[in-house]
N, C-alpha and C positions, 0 to 999 in steps of 0.2 A: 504494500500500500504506500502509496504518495502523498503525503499531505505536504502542503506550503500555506502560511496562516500570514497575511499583510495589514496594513494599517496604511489609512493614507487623512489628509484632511487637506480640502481646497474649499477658499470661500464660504465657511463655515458649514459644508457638508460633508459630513464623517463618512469613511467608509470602511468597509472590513469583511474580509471572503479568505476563501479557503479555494485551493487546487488538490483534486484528491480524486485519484487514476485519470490523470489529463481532463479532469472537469471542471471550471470556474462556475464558483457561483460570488456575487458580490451582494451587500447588504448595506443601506446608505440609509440615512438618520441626520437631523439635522439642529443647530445647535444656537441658539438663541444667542446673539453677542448682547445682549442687555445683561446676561447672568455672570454672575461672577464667577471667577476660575472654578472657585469650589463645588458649583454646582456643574459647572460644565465636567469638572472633572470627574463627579458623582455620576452624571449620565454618561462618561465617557467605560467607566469601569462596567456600570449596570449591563449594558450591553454587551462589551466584551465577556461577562461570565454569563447572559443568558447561551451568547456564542458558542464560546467555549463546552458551554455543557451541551448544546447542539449537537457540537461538533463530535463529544463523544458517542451519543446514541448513534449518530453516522458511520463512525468507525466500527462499530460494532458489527450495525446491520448489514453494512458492507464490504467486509474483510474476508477479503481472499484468502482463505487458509488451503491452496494447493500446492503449498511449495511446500505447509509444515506437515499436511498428511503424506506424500511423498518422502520425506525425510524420515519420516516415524515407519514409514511400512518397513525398511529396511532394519529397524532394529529388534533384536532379539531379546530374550529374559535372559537376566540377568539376578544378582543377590538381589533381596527384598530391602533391605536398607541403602542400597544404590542405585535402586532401577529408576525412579523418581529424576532423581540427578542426571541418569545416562537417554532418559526418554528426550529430558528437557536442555540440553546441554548447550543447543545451537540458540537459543530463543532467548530474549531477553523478558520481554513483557508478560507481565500473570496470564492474559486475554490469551498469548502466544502458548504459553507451560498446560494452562489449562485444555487447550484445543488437542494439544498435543498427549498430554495424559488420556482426554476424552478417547481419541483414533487409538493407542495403542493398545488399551482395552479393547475396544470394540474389533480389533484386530484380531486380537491372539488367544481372547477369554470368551467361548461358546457357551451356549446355555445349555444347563446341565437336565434336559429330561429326564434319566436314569433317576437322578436324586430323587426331583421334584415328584412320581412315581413310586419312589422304594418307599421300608417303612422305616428308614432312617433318616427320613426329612426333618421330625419334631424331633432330631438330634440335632440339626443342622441351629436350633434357635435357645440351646442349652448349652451350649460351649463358648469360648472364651473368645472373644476379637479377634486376638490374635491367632488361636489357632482356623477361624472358619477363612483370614488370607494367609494363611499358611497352605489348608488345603486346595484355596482358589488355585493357588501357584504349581501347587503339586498338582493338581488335576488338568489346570488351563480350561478348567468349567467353572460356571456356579450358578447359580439362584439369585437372586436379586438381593438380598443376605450378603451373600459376597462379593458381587458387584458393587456394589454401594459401600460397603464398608473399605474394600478394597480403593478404589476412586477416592475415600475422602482420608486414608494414610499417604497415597500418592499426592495430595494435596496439602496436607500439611506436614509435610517432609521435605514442602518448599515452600515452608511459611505462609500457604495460600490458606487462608481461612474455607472451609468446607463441612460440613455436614450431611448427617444423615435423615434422611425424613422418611418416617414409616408414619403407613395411610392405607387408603383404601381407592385396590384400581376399577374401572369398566372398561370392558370390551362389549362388543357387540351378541357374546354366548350367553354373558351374565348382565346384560343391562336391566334386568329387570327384578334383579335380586337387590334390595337393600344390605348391606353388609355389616354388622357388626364388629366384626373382629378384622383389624389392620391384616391385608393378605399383599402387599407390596410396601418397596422399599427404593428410592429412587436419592437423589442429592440436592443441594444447594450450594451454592458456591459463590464465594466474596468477590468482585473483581472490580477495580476501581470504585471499592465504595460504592458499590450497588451488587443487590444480591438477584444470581441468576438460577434456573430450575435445569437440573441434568438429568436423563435415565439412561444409564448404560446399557441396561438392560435390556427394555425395548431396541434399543439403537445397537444390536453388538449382532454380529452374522451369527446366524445356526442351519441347519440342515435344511429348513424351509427358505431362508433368507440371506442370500449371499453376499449382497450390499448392505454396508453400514447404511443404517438410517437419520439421515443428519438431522430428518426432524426433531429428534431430542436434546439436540446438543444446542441451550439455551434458550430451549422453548418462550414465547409469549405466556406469560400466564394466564392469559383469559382463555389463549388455545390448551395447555396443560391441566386448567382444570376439568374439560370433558371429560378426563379419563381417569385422573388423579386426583383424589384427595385427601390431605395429610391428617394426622389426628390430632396437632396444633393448627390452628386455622391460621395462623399466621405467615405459615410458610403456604398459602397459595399463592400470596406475596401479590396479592389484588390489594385494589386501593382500598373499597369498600367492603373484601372480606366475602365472606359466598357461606352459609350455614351445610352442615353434614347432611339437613332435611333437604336444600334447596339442589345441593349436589345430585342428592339419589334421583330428583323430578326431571336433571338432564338428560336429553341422549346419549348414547354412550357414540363417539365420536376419535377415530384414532386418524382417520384421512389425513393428509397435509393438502391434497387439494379444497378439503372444506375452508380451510383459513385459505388460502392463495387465494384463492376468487373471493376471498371476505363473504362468505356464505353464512347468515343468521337465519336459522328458523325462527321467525317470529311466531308465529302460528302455525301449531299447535305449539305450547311454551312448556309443557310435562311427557311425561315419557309414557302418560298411561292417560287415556283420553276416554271420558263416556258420549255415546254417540243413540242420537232420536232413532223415534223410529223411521224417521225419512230416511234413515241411514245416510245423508248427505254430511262430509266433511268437509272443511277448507282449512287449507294449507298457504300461509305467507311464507315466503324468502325474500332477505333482503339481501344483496348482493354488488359485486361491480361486475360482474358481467351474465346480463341478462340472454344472450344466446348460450346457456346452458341446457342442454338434452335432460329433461327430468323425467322420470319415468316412479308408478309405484306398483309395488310387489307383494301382495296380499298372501298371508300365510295362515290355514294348510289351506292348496289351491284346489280345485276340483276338476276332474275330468267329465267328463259326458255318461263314462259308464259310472263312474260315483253317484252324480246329482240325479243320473234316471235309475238308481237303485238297480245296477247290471252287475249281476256276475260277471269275471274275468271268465271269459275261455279256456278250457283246457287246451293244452299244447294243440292237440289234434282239431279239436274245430276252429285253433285261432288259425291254423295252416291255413284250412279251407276257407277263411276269410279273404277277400278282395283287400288289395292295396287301399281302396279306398272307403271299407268298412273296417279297416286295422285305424287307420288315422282319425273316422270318427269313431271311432270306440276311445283311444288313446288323448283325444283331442282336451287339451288345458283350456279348461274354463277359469277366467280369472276371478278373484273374489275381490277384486277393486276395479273400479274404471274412471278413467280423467272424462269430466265432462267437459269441463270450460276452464283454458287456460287465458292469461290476462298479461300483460305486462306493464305496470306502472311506474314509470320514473325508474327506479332501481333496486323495484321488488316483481314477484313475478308470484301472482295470486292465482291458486289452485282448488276448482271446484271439484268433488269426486265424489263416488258413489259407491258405498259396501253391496258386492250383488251375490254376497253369501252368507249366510246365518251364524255357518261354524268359521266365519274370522275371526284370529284372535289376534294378531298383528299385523302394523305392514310397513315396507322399507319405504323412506323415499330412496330414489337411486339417482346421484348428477351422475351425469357422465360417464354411465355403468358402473361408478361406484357407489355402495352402497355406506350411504353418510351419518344413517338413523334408524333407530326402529322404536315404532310408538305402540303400544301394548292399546288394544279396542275393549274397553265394557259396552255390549247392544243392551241397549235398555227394551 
């Protein structure tokens, strides 16, 4: 990254910009000669550190970290009280140590199914810190237990402030379970005096997932907490805070395309919806971009021979069925349908209609992926 930070003043109009990967931007403000030095010099500082602090969330949002994941693939394990040092070696800045800790986890540390499966899991939450990154290292696996704890000795082994934060996650299998008991563990991390949300966990390759997922490395927290939430409410690290109750009434949401395109479900606004007997719902999005493919996906769906109470065919007379008595037999009858789509300003308003009894939920889906799932009561 490039930055150039200048000052100028002509005829009492101030200026001041930044050059950052061959971009000018300037900023001009202007200065009353009636006031006295002191105050000019008042407004001349105010500025500058609204600036300046600009200028940090810029660098953030925008920092090419492919020189330092490049750099970090090539490194191996190494002793546990050294590897911190040998990961970070080339780097000066936390922003730079921390990126770089983040990639060499997610590199070389898979997630541990076998555990997470045996019955030596509720071993894994009785033993000592040190020994569960002891066996992270021994195994080059873990659980989210050892991911986390492991990320935040690698962080403060270089004085970078870090933590652990146990909570409770959703995905889209369990979105509709309330959770009681902390079943994830993910990090926080200090960096220039602002603290940021990590999960290495989701974000580290395994057997399913062969690319690191960078969505987690710094997440927004209004995007982290779809899926996360901590059992200090403080680390969702929102301005106004988000309750345990109002968590569970979210969708359960892990997309990175839902934040890119700034996708809000306005309506419906809980995850479990009671619905008339008109059976008609509507659906708000608000969005920046309105040419998005929506589509919804009613669950369990029904076929022709379900909803007309058909036996399935035995092998032998399904033979003797026509190609085209196989397809209507087989044929998916949906149990949602879009009546009337809308598009206003930069929401995109959805009429639709339940045309099955036994729905009991349904996806929206942008862009064939599927963003949401809202649990139906038919009254």
């Amino acid at each position: 990254m490039n930055l150039l930070i200048w000052l100028s003043n002509k005829n009492n109009i101030k200026s001041f910009g930044y050059k950052l990967n061959q971009k000018f931007t300037t900023f001009n403000y202007h200065t009353n000669p009636s006031l006295d030095g002191t105050n000019n010099l008042y407004i001349h500082q105010s500025y500058i550190l609204i600036f300046l602090l600009f200028i940090g969330f810029i660098s953030h949002a925008q920092y090419d970290f492919a020189e330092i994941d490049k750099h970090v693939a090539n490194i191996g394990f190494n002793p546990k009280d050294k590897l911190a040092e040998k990961i970070t070696s080339e780097f000066t800045t936390d922003l730079e140590k921390v990126r770089a800790l983040f990639v060499w986890i997610t590199n070389n540390i898979t997630y541990d199914f076998e555990l997470l499966e045996s019955k030596k899991l509720k071993q894994e939450f009785y033993i000592s810190q040190d020994s569960v990154i002891d066996k992270t290292l021994e195994r080059k696996k873990a659980i989210c237990s050892g991911y986390s704890l492991f990320f935040k000795k690698l962080c403060n082994d270089l004085d970078i402030q870090g933590e652990v934060v146990n909570g409770y996650s959703k995905q889209w299998f369990d979105s509709s379970i309330s959770k009681n008991v902390p079943d994830h563990a993910w990090n926080a991390v200090k960096i220039d005096e602002k603290w940021f949300l990590i999960d290495t966990t989701w974000a580290s390759k395994n057997e399913d997932n062969t690319e690191r997922d960078d969505f987690w490395f710094m997440t927004n927290p209004e995007s982290f907490v779809y899926s996360h939430y901590p059992e200090d409410e403080k680390w969702t690290l929102l301005e106004n805070g988000l309750t345990k109750e109002d968590f569970d009434q979210l969708p359960s949401i892990t997309d990175r395309s839902f934040f890119e395109d700034e996708i809000k479900i306005l309506i419906p606004d809980k995850k479990i919806i009671d619905v008339e007997k008109d059976r008609i719902i509507k659906i708000e999005l608000g969005t920046n971009n309105t040419e998005l493919e929506i589509l919804l996906r009613g669950y369990p769906y029904e076929t022709y021979a379900s909803k007309n109470n058909l036996e399935f065919p035995s092998d032998e007379e399904y033979a003797k069925l026509t190609s085209e008595e196989r397809n209507k037999h087989n044929k998916v009858i949906p149990s949602i349908e879009i009546i009337k789509t809308e598009i206003k300003f930069n929401k995109i308003l959805i009429k639709a209609r339940l045309t099955s009894e036994n729905i009991k939920e349904f996806e929206i889906v942008v862009q064939g992926i599927d963003i949401a799932t809202i649990k139906v009561n038919l009254k």
